[in-house]
C-alpha positions in Angstrom: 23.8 43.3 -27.3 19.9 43.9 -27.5 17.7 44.1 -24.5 16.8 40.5 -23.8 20.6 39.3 -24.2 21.6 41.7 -21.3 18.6 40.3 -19.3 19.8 36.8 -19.9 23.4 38.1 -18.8 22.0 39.3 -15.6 19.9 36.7 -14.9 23.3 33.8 -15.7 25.0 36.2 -13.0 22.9 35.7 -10.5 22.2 31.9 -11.0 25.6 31.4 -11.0 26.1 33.3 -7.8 23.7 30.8 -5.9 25.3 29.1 -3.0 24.6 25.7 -1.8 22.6 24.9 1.9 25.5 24.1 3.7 27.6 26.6 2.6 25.5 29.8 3.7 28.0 32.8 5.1 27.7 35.6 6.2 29.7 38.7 5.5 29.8 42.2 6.5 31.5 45.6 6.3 31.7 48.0 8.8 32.6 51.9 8.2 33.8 54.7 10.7 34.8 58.0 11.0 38.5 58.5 12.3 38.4 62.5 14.5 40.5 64.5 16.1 40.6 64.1 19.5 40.2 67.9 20.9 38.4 69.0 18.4 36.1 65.8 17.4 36.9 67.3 13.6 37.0 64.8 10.7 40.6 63.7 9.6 41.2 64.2 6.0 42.9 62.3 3.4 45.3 64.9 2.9 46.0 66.1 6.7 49.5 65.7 8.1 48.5 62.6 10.0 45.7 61.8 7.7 43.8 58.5 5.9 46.5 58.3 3.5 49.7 58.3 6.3 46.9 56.3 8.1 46.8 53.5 5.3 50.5 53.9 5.0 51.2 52.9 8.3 49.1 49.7 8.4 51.1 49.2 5.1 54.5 49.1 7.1 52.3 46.6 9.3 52.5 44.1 6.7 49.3 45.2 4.8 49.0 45.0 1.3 48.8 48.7 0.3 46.8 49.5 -3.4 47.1 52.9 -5.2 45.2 55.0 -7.7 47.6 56.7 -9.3 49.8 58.0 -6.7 46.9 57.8 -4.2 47.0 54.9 -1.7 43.4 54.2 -1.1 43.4 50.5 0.0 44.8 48.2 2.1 44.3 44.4 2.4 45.2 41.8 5.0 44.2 38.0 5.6 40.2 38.5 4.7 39.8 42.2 5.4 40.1 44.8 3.3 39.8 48.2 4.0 38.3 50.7 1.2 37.9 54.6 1.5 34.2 56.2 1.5 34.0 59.3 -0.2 34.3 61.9 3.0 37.3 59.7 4.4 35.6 57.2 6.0 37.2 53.7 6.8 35.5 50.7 5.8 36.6 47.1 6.7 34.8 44.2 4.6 35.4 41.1 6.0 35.4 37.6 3.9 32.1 35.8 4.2 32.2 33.2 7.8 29.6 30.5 9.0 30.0 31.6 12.5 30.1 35.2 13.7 32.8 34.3 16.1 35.4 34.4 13.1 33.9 37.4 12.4 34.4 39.3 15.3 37.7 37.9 15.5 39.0 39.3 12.5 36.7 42.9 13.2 38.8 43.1 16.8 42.1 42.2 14.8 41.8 44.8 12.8 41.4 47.5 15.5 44.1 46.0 17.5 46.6 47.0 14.3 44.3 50.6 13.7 43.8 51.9 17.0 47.7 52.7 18.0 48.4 54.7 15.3 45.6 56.7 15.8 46.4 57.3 20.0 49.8 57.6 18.8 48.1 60.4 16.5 45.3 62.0 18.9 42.4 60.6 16.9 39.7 58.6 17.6 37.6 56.4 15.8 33.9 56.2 16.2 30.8 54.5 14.9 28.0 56.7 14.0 25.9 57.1 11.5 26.6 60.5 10.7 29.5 62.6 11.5 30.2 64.5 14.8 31.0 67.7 14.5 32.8 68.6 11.1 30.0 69.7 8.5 30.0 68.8 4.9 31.7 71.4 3.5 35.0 71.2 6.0 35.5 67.7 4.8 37.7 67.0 1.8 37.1 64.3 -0.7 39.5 61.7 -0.9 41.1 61.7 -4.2 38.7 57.9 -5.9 38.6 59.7 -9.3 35.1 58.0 -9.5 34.1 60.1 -6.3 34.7 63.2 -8.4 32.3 61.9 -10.9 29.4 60.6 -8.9 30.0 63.8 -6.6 28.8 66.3 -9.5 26.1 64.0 -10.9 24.6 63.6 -7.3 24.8 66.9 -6.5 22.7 67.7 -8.8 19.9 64.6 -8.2 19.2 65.7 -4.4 19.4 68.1 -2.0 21.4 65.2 0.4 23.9 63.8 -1.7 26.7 65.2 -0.6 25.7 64.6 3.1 25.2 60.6 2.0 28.7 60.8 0.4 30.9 62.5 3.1 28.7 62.5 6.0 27.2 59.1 6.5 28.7 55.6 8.2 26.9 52.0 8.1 26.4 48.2 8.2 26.4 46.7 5.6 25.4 42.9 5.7 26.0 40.3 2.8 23.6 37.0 3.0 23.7 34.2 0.4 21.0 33.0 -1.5 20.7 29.1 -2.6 17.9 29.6 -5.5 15.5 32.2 -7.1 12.8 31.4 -4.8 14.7 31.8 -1.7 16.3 35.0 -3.4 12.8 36.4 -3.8 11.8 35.8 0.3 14.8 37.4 1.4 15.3 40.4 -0.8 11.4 41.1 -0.5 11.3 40.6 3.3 14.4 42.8 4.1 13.2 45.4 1.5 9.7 45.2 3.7 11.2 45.5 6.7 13.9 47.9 5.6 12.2 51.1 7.7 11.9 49.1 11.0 15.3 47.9 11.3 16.4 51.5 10.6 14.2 52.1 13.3 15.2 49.7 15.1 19.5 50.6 14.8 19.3 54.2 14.5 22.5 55.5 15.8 22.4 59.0 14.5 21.9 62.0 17.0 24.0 64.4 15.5 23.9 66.4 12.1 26.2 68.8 10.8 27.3 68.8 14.7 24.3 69.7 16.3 21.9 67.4 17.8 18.6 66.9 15.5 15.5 66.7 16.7 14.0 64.3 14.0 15.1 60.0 14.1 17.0 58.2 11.6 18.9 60.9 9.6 20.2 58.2 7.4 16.9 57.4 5.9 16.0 61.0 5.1 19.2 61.5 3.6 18.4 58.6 0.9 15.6 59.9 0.5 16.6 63.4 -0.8 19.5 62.1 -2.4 18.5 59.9 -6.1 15.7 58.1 -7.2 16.8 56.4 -9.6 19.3 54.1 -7.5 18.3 55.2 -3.4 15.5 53.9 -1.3 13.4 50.6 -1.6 13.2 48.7 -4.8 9.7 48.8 -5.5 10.2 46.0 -8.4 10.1 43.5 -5.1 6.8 44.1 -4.7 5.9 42.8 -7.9 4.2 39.3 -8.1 6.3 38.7 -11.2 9.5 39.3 -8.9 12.9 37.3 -9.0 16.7 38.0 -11.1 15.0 39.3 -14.1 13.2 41.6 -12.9 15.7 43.2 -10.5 17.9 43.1 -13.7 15.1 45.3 -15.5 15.5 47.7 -12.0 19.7 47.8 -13.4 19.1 48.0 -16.7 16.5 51.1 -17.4 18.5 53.6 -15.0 21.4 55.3 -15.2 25.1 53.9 -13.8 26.8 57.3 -13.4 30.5 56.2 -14.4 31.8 53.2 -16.3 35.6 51.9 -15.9 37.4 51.8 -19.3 41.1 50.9 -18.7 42.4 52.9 -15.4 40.0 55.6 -16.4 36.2 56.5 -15.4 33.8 57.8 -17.7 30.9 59.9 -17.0 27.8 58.2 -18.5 25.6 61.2 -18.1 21.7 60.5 -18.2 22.2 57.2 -20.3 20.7 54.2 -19.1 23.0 51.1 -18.5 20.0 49.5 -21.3 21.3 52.4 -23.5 24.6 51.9 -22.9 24.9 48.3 -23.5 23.1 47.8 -26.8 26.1 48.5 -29.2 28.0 46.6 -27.0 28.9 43.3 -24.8 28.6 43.2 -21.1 31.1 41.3 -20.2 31.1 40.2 -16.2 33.7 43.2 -14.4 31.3 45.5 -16.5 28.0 44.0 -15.0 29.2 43.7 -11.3 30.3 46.9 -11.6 27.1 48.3 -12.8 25.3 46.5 -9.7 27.9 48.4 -7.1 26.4 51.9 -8.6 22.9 51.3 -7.0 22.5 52.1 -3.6 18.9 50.7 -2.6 18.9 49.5 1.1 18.5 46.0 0.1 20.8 45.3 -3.3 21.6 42.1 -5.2 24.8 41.3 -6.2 26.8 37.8 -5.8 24.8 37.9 -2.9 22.0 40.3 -1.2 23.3 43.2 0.6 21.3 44.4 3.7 22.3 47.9 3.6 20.0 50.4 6.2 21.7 49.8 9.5 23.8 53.0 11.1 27.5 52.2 12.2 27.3 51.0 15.7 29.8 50.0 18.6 30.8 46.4 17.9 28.6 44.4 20.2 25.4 46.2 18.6 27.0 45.7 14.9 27.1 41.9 15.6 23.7 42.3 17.3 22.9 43.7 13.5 24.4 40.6 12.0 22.8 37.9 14.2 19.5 39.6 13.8 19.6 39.1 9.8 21.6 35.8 10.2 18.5 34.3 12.6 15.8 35.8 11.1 16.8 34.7 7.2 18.7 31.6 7.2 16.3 29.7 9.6 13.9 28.2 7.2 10.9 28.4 9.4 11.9 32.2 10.2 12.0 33.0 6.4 8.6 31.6 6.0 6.6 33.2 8.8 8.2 36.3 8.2 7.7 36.2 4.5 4.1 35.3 5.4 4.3 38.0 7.8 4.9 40.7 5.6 2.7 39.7 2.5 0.0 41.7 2.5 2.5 45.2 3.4 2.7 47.1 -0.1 4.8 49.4 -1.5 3.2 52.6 -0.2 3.2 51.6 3.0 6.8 51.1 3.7 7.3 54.4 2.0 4.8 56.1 4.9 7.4 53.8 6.8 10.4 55.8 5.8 8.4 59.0 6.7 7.3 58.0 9.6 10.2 57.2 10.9 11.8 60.0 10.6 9.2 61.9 12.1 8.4 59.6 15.5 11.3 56.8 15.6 9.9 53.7 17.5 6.8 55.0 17.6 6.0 54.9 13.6 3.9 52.3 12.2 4.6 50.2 9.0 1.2 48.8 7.8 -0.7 47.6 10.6 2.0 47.1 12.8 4.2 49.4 15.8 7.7 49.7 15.0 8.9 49.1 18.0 6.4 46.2 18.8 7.0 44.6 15.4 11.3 45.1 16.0 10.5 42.8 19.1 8.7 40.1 17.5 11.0 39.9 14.5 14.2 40.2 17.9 12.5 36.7 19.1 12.1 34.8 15.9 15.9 35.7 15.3 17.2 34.5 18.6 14.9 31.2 18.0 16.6 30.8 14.8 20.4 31.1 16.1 22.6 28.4 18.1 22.9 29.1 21.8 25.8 30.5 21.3 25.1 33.1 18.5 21.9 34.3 20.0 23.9 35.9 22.5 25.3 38.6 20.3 21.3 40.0 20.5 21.3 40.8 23.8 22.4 44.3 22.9 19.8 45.5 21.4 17.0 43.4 22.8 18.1 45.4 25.8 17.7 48.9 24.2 14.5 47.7 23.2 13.1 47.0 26.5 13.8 50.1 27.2 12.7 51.4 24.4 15.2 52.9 23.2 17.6 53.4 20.1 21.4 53.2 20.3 20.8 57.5 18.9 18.3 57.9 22.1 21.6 57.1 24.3 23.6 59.8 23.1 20.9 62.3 23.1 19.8 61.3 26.6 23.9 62.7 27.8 23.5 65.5 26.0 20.1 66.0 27.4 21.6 66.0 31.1 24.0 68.6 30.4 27.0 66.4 29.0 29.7 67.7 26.7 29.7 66.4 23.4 32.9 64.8 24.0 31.0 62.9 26.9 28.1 62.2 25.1 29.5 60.3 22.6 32.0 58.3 24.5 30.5 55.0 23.8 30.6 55.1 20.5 34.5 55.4 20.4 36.4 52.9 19.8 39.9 53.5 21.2 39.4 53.4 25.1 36.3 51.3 26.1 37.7 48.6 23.9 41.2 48.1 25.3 40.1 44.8 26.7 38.1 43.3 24.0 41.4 44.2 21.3 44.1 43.1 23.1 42.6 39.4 24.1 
């Protein structure tokens, strides 16, 4: 298949993947760490009450278990499925909804089945986005045999990778797109505003279970972890933008691994442009191929908003309504496309610096993080029902306060708190006893 025919491919895919007005979702997935409870030590996959005895006993629940090999590593249950990160960490994806409310439903359904077996085990589980106290070498890797792969070829790419792999937890949030040019506004405004929402959601105050002094740990480990697949696509900036020329951003870089039966291959330093010529792409082939690029805004059936740190549920859906507002209100896409126009490339790379060094206080162009968080905070909530602009009251809070979800842990540990104590709001087994068993 020569060059142009993959292009053509990609550029079908995504066509095909566009969604009509009225049937905008939106979908998410959410990961956590599970931890021992004296301790605050990641759980393994291979512990005596560990993620595999974990999975097993949602499985006995009436889950729908899936194995690799002997390895169970899935489980799947009326629109959620729950997936294994590489260090352990549990990810739900939720189905796309219309309105957050089923979302949240199904999110507090899930814990409801999760959280007794871990009290029953004396684990927690918490939302972060980086791990409490166990460092990256204590933690095992869960048995994926495509882990093992991407493990050794990232190690190799940047000084973080492993720490992205095993140490990390996030939002993820999947918006629909209805044609090219409204694929184009929303992948080049979330790309744009990619380092002040990190900013804005930074829930990391720990790392390698001490407290760090710089903000948003996330972003500086994607930035010291691959080029080739990490960080902002700079093809958005482009004037020439749109599905092809993401698909050129695919195509000229490596893919790592490729599936052949129940096996993974190890594609070393070929492109997927290499890869392809002697051969068709048929469609598993090509969505897998999308999956093994990690930019924090990435297409695929749909664009995946990807920079936000895992978060206590209320601030999660504050995360979701914030996108939701912003992007599927048509006045909101246009003044905030108009809005961010004139930023270039560079500058949200000094972004992604500059956040790391000062927080809320960095700048992206012209404008205050923290000031510009706001603004884009209002648009959203004018942009949402009067139900739905509820869930930002969350964060707008933080904000007037100025302060990050990461600022509230520090600020315990700051007056002399325990750990344990410090980080008390971000687990999910106690304070939400109400909310789970509604």
């Amino acid at each position: 298949m020569d060059y142009q025919q993959q292009l053509d491919k990609f550029e079908d895919y995504f066509k095909s993947s566009e969604k009509r007005e009225e049937n905008k979702a939106v979908g998410v997935e959410i990961e956590h760490f599970v931890i021992d409870s004296s301790t605050l030590k990641t759980i393994s996959y291979s512990d005596e009450d560990g993620i595999e005895k974990i999975l097993a006993s949602l499985v006995n629940q009436g889950w729908e278990g899936k194995k690799e090999g002997k390895n169970l590593i899935q489980a799947n249950k009326e629109g959620a499925v729950i997936t294994l990160e590489p260090g352990g960490q549990l990810e739900i994806s939720m189905e796309p909804e219309k309105r957050i409310k089923e979302l949240e439903d199904r999110y507090y359904l899930f814990l409801k089945e999760l959280l007794p077996i871990l009290d029953y085990n004396d684990q927690l589980l918490v939302t972060a986005g980086y791990q409490i106290e166990s460092k990256i070498s204590e933690i095992e890797w869960n048995p994926k045999k495509r882990y093992r792969i991407m493990s050794e070829y990232l190690g190799k790419r940047g000084k973080y990778a492993h720490n992205m792999m095993k140490g990390t937890g996030s939002i993820q949030v999947a918006l629909d797109y209805i044609d090219e040019e409204d694929f184009i506004k929303k992948f080049r405004i979330a790309n744009t505003l990619s380092p002040v929402i990190a900013a804005l959601f930074d829930n990391a105050a720990l790392f390698e279970g001490e407290e760090c002094e710089k903000y948003n740990i996330r972003t500086n480990i994607w930035s010291n972890c691959d080029s080739d697949r990490c960080g902002t696509v700079k093809e958005a900036f482009d004037e020439n933008f749109g599905y092809r020329k993401y698909a050129e951003y695919i195509l000229n870089r490596p893919p790592i691994l490729l599936k052949q039966g129940s096996e993974f291959i190890s594609t070393g330093q070929k492109t997927c442009r290499e890869i392809f010529e002697n051969e068709n792409l048929d469609q598993e082939e090509l969505e897998h191929v999308l999956t093994m690029f990690f930019p924090d805004v990435r297409a695929k059936n749909f664009i995946e908003i990807r920079m936000i740190d895992s978060l206590p549920p209320e601030l999660n859906f504050s995360a979701i309504a914030f996108w939701k507002g912003l992007l599927y209100d048509v006045d909101n896409l246009d003044r905030a496309y108009e809005l961010i126009t004139d930023i270039t490339y560079e500058e949200v790379q000094e972004a992604r610096e500059d956040i790391v060094i000062r927080g809320l206080a960095a700048k992206l162009g012209n404008y205050n993080v923290l000031e510009l968080g706001k603004r884009l905070l209002q648009w959203a909530k004018e942009g949402l029902s009067d139900i739905e602009k509820e869930y930002l009251t969350p964060i707008e809070k933080l904000l007037n306060d100025r302060k990050t979800p990461a600022d509230k842990t520090k600020e315990k540990l700051a007056k002399g708190f325990s750990k344990r104590e410090a980080i008390d709001w971000l687990i999910l087994n106690s304070r939400l006893e109400t909310e789970v068993n509604k």
